[in-house]
C-alpha positions in Angstrom: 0.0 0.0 0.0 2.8 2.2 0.7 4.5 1.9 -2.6 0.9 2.6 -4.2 0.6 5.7 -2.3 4.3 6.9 -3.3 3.8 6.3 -6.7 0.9 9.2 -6.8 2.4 11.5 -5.2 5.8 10.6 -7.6 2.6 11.1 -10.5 1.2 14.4 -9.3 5.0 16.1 -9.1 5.4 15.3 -12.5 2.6 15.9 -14.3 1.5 19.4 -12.2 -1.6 21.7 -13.5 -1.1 23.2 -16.4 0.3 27.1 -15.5 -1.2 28.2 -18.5 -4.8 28.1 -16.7 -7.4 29.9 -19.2 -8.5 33.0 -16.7 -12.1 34.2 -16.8 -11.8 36.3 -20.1 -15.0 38.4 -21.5 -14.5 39.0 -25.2 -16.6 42.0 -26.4 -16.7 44.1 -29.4 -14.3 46.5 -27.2 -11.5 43.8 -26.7 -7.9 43.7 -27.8 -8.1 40.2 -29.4 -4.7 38.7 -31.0 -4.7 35.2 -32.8 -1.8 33.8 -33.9 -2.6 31.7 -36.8 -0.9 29.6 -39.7 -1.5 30.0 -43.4 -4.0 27.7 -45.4 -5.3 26.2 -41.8 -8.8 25.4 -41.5 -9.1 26.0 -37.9 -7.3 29.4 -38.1 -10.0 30.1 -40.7 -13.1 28.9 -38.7 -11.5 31.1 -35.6 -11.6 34.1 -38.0 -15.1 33.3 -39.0 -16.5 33.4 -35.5 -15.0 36.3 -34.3 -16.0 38.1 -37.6 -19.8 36.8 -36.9 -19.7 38.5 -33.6 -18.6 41.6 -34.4 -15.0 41.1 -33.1 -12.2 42.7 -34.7 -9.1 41.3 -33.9 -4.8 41.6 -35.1 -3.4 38.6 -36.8 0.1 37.5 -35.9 1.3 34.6 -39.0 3.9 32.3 -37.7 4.1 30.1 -40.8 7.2 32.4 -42.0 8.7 33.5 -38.9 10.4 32.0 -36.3 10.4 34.9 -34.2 6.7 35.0 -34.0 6.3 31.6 -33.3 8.7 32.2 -30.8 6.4 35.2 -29.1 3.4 33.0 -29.4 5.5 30.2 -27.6 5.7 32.4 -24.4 2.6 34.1 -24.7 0.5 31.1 -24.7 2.9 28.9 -21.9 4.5 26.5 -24.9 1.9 25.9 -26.6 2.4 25.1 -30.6 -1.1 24.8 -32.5 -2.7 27.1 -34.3 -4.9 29.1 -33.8 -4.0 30.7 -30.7 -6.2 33.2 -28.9 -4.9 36.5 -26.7 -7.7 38.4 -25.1 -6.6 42.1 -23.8 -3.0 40.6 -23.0 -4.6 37.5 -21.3 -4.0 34.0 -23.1 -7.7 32.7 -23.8 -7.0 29.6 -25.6 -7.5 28.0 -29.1 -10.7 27.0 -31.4 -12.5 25.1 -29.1 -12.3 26.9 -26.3 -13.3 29.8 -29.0 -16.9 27.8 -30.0 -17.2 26.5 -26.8 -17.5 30.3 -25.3 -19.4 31.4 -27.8 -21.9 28.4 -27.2 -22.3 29.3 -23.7 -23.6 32.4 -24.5 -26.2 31.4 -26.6 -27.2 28.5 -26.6 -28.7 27.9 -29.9 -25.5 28.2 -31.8 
């Protein structure tokens, strides 16, 4: 029982939260919204198209050139590498499905 118990806590050291926790972000028409996004992908293009829907205007950052930016996105987002990649006044908010699934929650018939 002892090794049992030693090998969860040896579990929980190294696999710890993630630090990048989304924070409780309110996108409005108003918000500084940032998405770093690759060229030719889908769900960089589907991203676009919701925030466009509602109204949202928001500054494209392309990383399929540049190193550096992918680089800035890196540390923005807490490592993370997919695309698309969604900054919310200077607060990382997440990528396309946590996108649609805040969207959903605000109205439900969507």
């Amino acid at each position: 029982m002892k090794g049992i118990f030693l090998i969860l806590i040896q579990f929980c050291f190294i696999f710890p939260n993630d630090s990048t926790a989304i924070e409780k972000v309110v996108i409005t028409p108003e918000s500084k919204v940032e998405m770093y996004t690759a060229l030719f992908w889908a769900p960089c293009k589907e991203a676009k198209a919701l925030l466009q829907s509602r109204g949202i205007e928001f500054d494209t950052h392309l990383v399929t050139f540049s190193r550096k930016t992918a680089a800035e996105m890196k540390k923005q987002t807490g490592g993370k590498m997919a695309v698309p990649q969604i900054i919310v006044d200077d607060k990382y908010f997440g990528e396309l499905a946590e996108l649609k699934s805040y969207f959903k929650t605000l109205s439900p018939e969507n």
